[in-house]
Every structure is written in structure tokens, then in C-alpha cells.
DSSP file (Angstrom, degrees, kcal/mol; ACC not computed):
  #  RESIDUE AA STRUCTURE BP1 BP2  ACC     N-H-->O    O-->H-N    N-H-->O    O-->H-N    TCO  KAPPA ALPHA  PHI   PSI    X-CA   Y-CA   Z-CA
    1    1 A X              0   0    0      0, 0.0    70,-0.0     0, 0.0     0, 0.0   0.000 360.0 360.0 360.0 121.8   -3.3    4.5   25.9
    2    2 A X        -     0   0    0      1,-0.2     3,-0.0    69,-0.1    70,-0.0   0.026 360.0-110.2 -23.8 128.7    0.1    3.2   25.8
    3    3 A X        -     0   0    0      1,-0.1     2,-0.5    69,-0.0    -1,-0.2  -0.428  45.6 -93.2 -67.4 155.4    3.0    5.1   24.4
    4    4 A X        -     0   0    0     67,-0.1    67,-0.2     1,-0.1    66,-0.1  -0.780  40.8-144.6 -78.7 113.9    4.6    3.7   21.0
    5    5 A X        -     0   0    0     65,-3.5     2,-0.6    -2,-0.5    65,-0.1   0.104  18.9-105.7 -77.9 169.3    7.5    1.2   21.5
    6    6 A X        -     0   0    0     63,-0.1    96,-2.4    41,-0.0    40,-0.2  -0.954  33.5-138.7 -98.6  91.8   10.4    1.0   19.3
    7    7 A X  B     -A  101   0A   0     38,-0.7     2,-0.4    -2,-0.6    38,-0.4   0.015  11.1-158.7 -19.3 132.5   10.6   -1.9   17.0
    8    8 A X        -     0   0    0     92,-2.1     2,-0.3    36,-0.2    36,-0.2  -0.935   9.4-172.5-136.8 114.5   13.6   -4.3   15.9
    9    9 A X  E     +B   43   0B   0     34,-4.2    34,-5.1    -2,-0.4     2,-0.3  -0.883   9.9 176.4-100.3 145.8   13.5   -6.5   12.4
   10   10 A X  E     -BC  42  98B   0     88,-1.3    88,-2.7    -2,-0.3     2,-0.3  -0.903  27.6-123.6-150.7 136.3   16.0   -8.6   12.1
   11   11 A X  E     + C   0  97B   0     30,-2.0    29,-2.0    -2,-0.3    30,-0.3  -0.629  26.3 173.7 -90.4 132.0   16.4  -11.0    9.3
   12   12 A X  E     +     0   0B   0     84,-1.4     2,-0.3    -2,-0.3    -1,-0.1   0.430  62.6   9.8  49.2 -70.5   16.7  -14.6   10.1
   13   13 A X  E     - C   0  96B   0     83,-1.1    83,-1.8    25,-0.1     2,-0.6  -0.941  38.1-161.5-164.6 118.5   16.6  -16.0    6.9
   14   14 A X  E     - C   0  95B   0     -2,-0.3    81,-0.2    81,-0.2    25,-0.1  -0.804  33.8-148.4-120.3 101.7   16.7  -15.8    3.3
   15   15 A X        -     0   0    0     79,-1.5    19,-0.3    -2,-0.6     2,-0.3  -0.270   1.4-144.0 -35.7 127.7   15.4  -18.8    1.8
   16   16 A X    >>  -     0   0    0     17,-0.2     3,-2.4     1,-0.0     4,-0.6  -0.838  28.0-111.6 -61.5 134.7   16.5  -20.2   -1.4
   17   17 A X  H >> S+     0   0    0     15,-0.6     4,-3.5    -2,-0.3     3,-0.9   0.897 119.1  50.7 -16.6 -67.3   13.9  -22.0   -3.8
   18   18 A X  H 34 S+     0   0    0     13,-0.4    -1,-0.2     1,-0.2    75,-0.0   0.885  99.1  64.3 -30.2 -50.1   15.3  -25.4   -3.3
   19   19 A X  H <4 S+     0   0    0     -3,-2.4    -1,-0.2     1,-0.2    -2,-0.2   0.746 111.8  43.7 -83.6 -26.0   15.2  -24.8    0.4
   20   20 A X  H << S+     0   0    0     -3,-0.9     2,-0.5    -4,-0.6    -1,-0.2   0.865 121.8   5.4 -29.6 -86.2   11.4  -24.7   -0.4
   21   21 A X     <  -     0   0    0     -4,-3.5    -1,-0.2     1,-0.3     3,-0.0  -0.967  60.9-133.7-126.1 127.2   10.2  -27.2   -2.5
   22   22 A X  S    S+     0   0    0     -2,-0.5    -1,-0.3     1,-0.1     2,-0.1   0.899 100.3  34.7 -40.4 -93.6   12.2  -30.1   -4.0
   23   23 A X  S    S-     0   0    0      1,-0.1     2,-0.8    -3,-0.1    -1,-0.1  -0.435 102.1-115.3 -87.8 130.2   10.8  -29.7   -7.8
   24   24 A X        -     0   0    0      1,-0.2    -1,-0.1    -2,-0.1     5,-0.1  -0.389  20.9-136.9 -75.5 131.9   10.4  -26.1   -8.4
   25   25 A X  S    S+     0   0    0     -2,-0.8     2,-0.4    67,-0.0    -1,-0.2   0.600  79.2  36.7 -56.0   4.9    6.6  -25.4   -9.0
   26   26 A X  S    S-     0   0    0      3,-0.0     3,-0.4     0, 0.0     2,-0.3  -0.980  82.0-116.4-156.6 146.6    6.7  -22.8  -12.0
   27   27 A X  S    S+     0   0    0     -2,-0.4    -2,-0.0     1,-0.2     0, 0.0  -0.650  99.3  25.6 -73.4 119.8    9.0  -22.7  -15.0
   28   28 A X  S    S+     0   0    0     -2,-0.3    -1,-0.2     1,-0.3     2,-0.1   0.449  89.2 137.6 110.9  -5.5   11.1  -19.7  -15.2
   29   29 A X        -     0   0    0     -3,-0.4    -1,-0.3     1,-0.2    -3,-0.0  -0.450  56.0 -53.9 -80.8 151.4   11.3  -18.6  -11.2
   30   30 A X        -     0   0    0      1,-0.1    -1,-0.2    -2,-0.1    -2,-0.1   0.642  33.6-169.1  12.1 135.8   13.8  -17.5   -9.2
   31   31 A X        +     0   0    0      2,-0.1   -13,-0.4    -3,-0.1   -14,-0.2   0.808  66.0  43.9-116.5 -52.1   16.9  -18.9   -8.8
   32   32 A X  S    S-     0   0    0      1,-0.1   -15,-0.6   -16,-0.1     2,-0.2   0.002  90.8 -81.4 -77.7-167.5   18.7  -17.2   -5.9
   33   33 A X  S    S-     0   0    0      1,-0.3   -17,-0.2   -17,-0.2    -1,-0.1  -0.397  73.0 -63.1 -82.8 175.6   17.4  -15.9   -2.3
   34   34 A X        -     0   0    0    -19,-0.3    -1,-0.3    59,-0.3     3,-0.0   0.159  51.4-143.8 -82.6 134.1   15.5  -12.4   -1.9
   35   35 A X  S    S+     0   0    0      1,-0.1    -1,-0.1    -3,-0.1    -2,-0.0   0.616  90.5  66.1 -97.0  -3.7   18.4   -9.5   -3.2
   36   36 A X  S    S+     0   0    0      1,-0.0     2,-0.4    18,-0.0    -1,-0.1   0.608  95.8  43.3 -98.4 -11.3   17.2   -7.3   -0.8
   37   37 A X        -     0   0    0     17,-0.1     2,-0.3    -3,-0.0    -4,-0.1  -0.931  57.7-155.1-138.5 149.4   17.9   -8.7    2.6
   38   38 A X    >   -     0   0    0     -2,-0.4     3,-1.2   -27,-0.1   -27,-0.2  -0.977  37.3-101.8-120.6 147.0   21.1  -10.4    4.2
   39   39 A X  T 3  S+     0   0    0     -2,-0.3   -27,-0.2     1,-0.2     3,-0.1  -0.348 111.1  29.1 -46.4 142.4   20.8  -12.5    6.8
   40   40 A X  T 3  S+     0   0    0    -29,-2.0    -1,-0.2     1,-0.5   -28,-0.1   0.428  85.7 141.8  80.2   0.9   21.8  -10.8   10.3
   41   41 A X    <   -     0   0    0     -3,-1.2   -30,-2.0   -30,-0.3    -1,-0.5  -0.619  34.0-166.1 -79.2 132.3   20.6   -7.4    8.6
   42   42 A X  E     +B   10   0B   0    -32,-0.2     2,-0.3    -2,-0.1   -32,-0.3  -0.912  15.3 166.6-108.8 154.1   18.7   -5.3   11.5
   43   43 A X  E     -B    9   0B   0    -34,-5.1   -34,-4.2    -2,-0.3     2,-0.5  -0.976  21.1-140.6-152.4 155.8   16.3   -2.1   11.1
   44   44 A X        -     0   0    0     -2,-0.3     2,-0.7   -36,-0.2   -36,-0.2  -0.992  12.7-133.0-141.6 153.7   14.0   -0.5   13.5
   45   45 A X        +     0   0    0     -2,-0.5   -38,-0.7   -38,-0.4     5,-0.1  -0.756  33.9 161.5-117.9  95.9   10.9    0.9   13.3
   46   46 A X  S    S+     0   0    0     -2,-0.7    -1,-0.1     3,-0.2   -42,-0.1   0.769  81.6  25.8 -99.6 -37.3   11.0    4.6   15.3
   47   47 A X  S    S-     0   0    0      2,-0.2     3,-0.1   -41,-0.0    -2,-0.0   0.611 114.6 -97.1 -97.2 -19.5    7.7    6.4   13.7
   48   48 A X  S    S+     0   0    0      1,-0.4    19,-0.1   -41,-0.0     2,-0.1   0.468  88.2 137.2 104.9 -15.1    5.8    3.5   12.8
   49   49 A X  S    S-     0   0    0      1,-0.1    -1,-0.4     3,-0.0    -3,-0.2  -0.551  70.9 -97.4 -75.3 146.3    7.4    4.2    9.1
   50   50 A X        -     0   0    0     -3,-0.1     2,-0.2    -5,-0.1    -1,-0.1  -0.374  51.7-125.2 -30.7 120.3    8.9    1.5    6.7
   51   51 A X    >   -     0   0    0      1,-0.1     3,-1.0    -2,-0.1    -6,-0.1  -0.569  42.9 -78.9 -88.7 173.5   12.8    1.9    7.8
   52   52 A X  T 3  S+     0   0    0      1,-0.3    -1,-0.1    -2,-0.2     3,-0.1  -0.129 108.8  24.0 -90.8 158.8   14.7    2.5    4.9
   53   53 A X  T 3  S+     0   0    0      1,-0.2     2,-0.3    -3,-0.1    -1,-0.3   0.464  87.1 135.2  78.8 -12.5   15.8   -0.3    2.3
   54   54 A X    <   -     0   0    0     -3,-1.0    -1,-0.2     1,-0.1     5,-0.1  -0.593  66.6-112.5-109.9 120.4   13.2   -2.3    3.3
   55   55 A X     >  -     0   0    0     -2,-0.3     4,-0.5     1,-0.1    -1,-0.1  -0.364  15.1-148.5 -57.3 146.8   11.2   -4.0    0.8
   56   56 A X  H  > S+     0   0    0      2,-0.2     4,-0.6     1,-0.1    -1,-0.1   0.412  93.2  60.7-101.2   9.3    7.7   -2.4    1.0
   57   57 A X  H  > S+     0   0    0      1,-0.1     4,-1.1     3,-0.1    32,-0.3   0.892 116.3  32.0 -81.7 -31.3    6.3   -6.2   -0.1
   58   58 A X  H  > S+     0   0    0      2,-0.2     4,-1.2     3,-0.2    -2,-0.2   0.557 112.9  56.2 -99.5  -1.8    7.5   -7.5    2.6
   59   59 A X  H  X S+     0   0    0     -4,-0.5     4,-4.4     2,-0.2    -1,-0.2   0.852 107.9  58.9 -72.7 -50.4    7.2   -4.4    4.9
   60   60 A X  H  < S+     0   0    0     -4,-0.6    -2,-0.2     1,-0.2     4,-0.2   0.831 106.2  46.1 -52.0 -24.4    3.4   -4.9    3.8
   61   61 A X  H >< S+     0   0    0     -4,-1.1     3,-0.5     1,-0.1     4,-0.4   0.882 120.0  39.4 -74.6 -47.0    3.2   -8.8    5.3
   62   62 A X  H 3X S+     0   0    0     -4,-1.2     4,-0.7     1,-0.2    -2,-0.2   0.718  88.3  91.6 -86.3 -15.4    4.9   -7.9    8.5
   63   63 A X  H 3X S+     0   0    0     -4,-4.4     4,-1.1     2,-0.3    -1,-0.2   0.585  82.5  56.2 -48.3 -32.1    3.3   -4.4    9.4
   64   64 A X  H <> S+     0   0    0     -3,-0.5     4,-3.2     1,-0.2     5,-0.3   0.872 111.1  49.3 -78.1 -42.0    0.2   -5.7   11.5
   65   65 A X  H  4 S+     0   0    0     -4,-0.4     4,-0.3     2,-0.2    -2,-0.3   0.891 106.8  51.9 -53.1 -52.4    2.9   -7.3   13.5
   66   66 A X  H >< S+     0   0    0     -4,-0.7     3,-4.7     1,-0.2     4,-0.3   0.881 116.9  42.3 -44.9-106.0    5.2   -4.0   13.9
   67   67 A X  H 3X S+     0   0    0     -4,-1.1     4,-2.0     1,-0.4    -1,-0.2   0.435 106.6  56.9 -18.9 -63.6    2.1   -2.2   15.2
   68   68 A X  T 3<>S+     0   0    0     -4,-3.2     5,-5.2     1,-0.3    -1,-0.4   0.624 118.0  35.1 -80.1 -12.1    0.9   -4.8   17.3
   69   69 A X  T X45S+     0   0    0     -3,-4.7     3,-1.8    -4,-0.3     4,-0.3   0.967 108.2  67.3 -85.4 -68.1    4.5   -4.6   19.1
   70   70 A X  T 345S+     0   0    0      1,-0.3   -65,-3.5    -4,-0.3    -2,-0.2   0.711 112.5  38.5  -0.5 -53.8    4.8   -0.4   18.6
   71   71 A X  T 3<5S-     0   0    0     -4,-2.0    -1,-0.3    -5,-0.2    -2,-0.1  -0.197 125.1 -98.8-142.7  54.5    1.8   -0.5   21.2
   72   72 A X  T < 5 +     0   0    0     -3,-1.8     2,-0.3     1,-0.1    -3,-0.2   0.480  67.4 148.5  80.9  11.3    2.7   -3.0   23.4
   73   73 A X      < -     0   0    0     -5,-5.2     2,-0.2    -4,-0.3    -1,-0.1  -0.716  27.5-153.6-102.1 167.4    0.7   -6.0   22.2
   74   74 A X        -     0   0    0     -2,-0.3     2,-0.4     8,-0.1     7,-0.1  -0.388  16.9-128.0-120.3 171.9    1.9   -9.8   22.6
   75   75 A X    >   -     0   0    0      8,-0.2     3,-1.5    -2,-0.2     8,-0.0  -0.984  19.1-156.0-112.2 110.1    1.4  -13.3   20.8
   76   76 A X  T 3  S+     0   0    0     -2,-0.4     5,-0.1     1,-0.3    -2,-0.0   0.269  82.3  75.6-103.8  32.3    0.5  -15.5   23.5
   77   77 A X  T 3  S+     0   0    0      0, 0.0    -1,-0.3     0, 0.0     2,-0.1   0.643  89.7  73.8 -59.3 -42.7    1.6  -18.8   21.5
   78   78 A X  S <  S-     0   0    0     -3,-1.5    -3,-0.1     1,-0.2     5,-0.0  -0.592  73.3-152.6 -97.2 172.9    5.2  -17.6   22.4
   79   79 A X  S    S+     0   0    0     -2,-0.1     2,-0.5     2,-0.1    -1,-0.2   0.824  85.4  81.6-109.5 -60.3    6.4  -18.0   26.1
   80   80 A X  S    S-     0   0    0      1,-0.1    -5,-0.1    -6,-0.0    -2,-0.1  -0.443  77.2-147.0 -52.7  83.7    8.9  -14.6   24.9
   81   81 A X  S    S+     0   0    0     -2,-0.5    20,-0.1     1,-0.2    -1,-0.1  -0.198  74.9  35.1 -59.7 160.2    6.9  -11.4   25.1
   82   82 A X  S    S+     0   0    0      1,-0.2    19,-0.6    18,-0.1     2,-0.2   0.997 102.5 109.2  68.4  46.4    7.5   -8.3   22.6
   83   83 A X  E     +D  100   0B   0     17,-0.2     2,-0.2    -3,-0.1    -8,-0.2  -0.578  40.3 170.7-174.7 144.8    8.2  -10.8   19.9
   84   84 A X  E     -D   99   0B   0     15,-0.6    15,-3.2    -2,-0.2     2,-0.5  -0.859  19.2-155.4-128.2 135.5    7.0  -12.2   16.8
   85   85 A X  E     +D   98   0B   0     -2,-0.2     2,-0.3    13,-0.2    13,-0.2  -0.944  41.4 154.2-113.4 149.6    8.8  -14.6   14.1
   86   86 A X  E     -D   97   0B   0     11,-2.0    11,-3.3    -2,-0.5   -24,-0.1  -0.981  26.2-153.3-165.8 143.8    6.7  -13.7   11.2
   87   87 A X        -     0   0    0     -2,-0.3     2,-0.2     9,-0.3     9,-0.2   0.116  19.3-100.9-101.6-144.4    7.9  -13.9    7.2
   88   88 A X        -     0   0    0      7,-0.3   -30,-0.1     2,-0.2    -1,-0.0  -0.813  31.3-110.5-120.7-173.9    7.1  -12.3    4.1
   89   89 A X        +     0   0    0    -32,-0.3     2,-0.8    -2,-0.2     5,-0.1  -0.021  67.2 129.3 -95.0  37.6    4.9  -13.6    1.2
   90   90 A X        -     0   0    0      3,-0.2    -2,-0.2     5,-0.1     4,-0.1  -0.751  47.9-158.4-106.2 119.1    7.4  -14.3   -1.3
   91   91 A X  S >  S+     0   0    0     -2,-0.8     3,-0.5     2,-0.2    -3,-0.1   0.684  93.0  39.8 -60.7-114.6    5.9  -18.5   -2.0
   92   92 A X  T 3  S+     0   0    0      1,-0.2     2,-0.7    -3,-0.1   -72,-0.3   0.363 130.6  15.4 -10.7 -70.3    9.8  -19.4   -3.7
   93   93 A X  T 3  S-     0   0    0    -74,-0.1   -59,-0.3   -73,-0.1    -1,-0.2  -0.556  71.2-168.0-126.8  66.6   12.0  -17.4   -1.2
   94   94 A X    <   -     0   0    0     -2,-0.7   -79,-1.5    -3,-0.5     2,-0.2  -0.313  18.3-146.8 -73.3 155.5   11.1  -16.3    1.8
   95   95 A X  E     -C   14   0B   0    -81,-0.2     2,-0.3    -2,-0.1    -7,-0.3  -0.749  18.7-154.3-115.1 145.7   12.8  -14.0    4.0
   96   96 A X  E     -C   13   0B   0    -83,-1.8   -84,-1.4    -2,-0.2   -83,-1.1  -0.935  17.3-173.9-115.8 140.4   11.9  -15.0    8.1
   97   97 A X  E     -CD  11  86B   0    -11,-3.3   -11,-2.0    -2,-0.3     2,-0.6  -0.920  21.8-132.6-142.2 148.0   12.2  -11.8   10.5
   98   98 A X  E     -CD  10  85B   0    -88,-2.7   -88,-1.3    -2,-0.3     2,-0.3  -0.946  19.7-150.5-116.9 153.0   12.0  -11.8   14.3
   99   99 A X  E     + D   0  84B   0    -15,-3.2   -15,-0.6    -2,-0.6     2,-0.2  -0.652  28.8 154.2 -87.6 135.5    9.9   -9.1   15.3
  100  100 A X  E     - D   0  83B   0     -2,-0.3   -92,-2.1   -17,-0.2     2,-0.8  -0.806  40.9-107.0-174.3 137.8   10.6   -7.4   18.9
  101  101 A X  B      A    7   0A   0    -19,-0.6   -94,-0.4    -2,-0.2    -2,-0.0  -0.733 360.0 360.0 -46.2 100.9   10.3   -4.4   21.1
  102  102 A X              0   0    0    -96,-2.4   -95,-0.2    -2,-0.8    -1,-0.2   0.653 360.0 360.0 -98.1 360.0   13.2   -2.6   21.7
């Protein structure tokens, strides 16, 4: 079995609504991007834990990915092994994270 790699998120993108949808689909949503993440923000993943700060909605969308890097597994749609672009679920603003060993 393969030892457990060390992880790097690093945020991408924080979507605004707009950047989304022309007319927003629900009365009353969001206005700005995600308050929790800046773009260029990094964290890594040493235990396999949520690293700290981290939204745990969006920890909970990306997590199969984190493992599947942690121990060494690939997506073989990208050319790049040991990385994943992967998002959270937030419909209005989503935040876009690359995924990678380090």
C-alpha cells in the first residue's frame, strides 16, 4: 500500500453571482463572492484532516479528491498527474481549487 502524500489546495477562484448566471435565479441571494476564501489562498492537507479555515462545505465537495491524491491516485482526463481542478457546491458562487500532490 502506498504511503499518504501531502496535499496542496489552492484557490483559483471565487466566483461572483453575476459571473454565473446573467438574471440571478432566486430573490434574496448573495450578492458578493464566498467570504471565506481569497483567491491565491493555499492550505495543505498533512493527516488527511480539513486544514484549518477551511470551509467544511466545501472541504465536504472536494474530500474524495484529497484522498484520491493523499494515496497516489490520478484523473486520467488530465495529461498533469497528481492534480485535480475540482470546485465546491455553492450553485451562486463558487469557489474553483486545484487539487495536487505535494
Amino acid at each position: 500500500m502506498s504511503k499518504p502524500r501531502r496535499v496542496k489546495i489552492t484557490v483559483l477562484k471565487c466566483m461572483r453571482p453575476e459571473e454565473v448566471f446573467k438574471e440571478p435565479p432566486v430573490k434574496g441571494g448573495p450578492k458578493e463572492p464566498c467570504p471565506v476564501f481569497k483567491e491565491g489562498q493555499v492550505f495543505y492537507v498533512e493527516d488527511g484532516s480539513m486544514p484549518e479555515g477551511f470551509c467544511t462545505w466545501a472541504w465536504n465537495d472536494i474530500y474524495k479528491v484529497v484522498l484520491t491524491l493523499r494515496f497516489n491516485g490520478d484523473f486520467p482526463w488530465y495529461e498533469e498527474r497528481g492534480v485535480m481542478i475540482c470546485c465546491c457546491t455553492d450553485g451562486l458562487r463558487p469557489v474553483i481549487f486545484r487539487v495536487e500532490r505535494a
